[in-house]
C-alpha positions in Angstrom: 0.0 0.0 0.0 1.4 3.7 -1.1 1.7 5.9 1.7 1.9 9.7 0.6 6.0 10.8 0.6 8.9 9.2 0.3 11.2 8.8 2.8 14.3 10.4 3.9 17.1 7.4 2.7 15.1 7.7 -0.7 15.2 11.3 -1.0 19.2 10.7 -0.1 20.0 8.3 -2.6 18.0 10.7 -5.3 19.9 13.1 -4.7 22.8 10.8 -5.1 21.7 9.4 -8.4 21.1 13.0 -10.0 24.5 14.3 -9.5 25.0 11.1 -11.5 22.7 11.7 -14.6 25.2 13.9 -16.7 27.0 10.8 -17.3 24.0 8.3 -17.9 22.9 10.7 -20.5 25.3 9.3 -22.2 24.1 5.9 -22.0 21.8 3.7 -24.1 19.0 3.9 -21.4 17.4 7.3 -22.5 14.5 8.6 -24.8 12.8 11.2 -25.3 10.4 11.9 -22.1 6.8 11.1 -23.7 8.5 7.5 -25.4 10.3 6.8 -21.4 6.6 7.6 -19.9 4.4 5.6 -21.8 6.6 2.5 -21.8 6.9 2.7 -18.2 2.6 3.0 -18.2 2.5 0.3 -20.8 5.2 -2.6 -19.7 5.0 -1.9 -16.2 2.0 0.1 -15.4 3.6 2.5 -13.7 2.4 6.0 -12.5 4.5 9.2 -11.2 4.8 9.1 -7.8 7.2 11.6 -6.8 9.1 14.7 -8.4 11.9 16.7 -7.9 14.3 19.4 -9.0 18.0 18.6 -10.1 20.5 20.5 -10.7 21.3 22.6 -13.7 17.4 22.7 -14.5 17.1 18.7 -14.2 13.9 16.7 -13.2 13.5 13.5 -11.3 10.7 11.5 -11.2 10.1 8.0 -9.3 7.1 5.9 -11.0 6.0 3.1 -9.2 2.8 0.3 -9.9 0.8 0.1 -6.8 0.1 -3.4 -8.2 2.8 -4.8 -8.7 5.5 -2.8 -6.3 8.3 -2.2 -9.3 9.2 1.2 -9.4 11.8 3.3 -12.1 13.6 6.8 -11.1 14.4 8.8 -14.1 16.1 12.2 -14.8 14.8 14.2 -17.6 17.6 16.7 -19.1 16.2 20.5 -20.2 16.5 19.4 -23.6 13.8 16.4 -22.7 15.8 13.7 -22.8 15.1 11.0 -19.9 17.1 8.6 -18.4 16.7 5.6 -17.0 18.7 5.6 -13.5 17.8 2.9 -11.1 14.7 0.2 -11.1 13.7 -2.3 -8.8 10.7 -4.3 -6.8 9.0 -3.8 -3.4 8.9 0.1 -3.8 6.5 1.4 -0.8 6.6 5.4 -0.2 7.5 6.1 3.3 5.9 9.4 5.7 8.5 9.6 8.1 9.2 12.3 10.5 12.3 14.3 10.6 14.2 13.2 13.7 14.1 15.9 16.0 17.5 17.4 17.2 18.3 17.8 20.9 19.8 21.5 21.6 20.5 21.2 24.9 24.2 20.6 24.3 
């Protein structure tokens, strides 16, 4: 079951894998956006499930199928090329509070 935000080792290893996408640009694993999209919908029947802004005007996305847990994070380049950065099963988006931080040092 989908919860409403990702957690905070996910948002860590996004960040991680967008300082990364300059060079998988280069790779075989990109398309334009609306091809990446629809074959993610089609094959996998995955939906967005979270977004984010990269650096130098990049976009991340994380799709994910509530039905059958796989889930694809892509990075889409200003010029609307998107890349395919990391896949996997058992994807389940996390509401977790910031841990609160004791000031009385």
């Amino acid at each position: 079951m989908f919860k409403t935000t990702l957690g905070l080792s996910v948002l860590g290893l996004i960040t991680g894998l967008m300082t990364a996408a300059p060079v998988a640009a280069q790779g075989r694993n990109c398309a334009p956006r609306e091809v990446v999209i629809a074959r993610l919908a089609e094959k996998y029947g995955e939906s967005r499930q979270a977004i984010g802004m990269g650096q130098q005007g990049m976009v991340m996305e994380t799709f994910a199928s509530a039905e059958s847990g796989s889930w694809t994070i892509t990075v889409t380049m200003p010029t609307g090329m998107t890349c395919l950065m990391a896949s996997g099963q058992s994807f389940e988006a996390l509401a977790e509070a910031v841990p609160s931080v004791d000031n009385d040092a």
